[in-house]
RONUMAR-436187 format. One record per residue (C-alpha): residue number from 1; residue in three letters; x, y, z. Coordinates in Angstrom, 2 decimals. Example, Ala and Ser with C-alpha at 12.3 -4.5 7.8 and 13.67 -1.06 7.14 Angstrom:
residues 2
<site 1,"Ala",<12.30,-4.50,7.80>>
<site 2,"Ser",<13.67,-1.06,7.14>>
This chain:
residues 97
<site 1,"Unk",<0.00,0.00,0.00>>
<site 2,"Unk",<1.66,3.15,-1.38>>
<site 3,"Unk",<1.22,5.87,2.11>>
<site 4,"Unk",<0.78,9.40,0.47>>
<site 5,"Unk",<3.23,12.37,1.78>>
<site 6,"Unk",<0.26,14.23,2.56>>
<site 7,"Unk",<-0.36,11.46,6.00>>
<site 8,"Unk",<2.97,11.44,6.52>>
<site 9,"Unk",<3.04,15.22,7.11>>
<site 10,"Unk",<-0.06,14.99,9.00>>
<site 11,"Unk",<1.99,12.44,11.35>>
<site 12,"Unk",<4.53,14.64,11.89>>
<site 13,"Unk",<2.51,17.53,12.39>>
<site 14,"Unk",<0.22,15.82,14.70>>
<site 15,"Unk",<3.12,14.19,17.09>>
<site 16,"Unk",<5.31,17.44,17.00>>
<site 17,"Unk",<3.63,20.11,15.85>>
<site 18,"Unk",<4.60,22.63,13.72>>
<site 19,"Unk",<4.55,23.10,9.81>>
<site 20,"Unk",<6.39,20.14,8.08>>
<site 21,"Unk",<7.78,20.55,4.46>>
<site 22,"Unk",<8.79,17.43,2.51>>
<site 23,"Unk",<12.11,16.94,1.57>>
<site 24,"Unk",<13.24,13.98,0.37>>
<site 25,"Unk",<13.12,9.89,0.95>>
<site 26,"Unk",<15.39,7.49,1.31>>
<site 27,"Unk",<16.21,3.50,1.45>>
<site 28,"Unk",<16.43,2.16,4.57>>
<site 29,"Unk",<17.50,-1.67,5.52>>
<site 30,"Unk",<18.34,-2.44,9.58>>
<site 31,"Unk",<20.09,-5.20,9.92>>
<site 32,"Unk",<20.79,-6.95,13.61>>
<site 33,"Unk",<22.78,-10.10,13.75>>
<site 34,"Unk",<22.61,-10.59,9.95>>
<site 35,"Unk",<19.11,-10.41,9.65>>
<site 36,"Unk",<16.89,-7.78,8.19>>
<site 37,"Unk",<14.77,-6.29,11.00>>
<site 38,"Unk",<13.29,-3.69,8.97>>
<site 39,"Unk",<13.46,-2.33,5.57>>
<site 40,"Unk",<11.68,0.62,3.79>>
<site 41,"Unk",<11.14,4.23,2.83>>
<site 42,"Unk",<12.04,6.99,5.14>>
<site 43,"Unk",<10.26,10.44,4.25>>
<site 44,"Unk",<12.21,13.18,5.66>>
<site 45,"Unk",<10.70,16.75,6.45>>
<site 46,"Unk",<11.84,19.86,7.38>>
<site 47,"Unk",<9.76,20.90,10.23>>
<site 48,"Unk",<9.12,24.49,11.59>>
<site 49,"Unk",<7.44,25.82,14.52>>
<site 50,"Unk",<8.89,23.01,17.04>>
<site 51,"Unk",<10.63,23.92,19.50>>
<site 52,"Unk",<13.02,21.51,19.77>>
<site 53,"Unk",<13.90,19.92,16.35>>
<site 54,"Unk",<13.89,21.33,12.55>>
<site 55,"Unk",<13.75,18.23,11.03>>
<site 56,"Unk",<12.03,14.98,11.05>>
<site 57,"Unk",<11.94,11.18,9.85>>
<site 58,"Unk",<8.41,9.65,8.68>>
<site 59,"Unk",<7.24,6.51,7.56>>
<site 60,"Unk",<4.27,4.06,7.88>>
<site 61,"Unk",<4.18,-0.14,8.16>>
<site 62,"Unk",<1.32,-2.36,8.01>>
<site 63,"Unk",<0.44,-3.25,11.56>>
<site 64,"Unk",<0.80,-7.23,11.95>>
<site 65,"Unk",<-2.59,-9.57,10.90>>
<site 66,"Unk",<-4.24,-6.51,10.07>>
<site 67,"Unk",<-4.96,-4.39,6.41>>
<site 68,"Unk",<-4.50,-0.97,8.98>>
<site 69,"Unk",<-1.16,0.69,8.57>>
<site 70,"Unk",<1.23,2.25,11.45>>
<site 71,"Unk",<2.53,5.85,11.05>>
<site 72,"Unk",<6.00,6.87,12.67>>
<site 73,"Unk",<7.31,10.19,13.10>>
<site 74,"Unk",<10.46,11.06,14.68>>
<site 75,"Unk",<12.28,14.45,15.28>>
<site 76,"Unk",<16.13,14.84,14.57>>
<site 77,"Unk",<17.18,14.98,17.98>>
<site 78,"Unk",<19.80,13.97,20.10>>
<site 79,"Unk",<21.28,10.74,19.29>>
<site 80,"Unk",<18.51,10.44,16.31>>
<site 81,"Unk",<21.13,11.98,13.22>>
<site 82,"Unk",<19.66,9.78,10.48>>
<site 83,"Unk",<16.61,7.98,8.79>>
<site 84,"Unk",<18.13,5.25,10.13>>
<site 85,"Unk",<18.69,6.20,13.50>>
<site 86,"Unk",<15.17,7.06,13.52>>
<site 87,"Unk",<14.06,3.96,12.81>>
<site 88,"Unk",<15.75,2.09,15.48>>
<site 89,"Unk",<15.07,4.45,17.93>>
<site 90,"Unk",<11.27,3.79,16.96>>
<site 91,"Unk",<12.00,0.14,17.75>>
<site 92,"Unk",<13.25,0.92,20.92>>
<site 93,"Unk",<10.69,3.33,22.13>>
<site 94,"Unk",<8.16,-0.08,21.31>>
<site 95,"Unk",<10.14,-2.76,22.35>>
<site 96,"Unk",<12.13,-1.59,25.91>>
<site 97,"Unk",<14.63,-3.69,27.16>>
């Protein structure tokens, strides 16, 4: 299911605040111990209006068993420097410990 930039603006917008303007996208593959633990699209947005971060990392996944997706938004802030990073801090925020 192709996830317009138009909800993935309205993610960020809605978790941060502020005005979000698309950038770009880019690949991203996570591997742990040689496997692939996640792999997709990363929107990235410049965002304006938070207080704390100017830019931010977007993307959506298809919630387990179910046709509903998942939307992620995550400023660029403090040890999040990438699309990457952003995804695995994501992971972490879910899965703690």
């Amino acid at each position: 299911m192709v996830v317009s930039i138009r909800e993935l603006r309205r993610a960020v917008e809605s978790r941060h605040g502020g005005t979000a303007t698309w950038v770009t996208k880019l690949p991203v593959k996570d591997v742990f111990e040689g496997k692939t633990v996640w792999e997709g699209t990363v929107h990235i947005f410049n965002l304006e209006g938070n207080a704390k971060a100017s830019r931010a990392y977007a993307w959506s996944s298809s919630e387990e068993g179910s046709e509903k997706r998942r939307f992620f938004a995550v400023l660029h802030l403090g040890d999040v420097r990438s699309p990457l990073d952003a995804v695995r801090a994501a992971y972490v925020a879910e899965h703690p410990n």
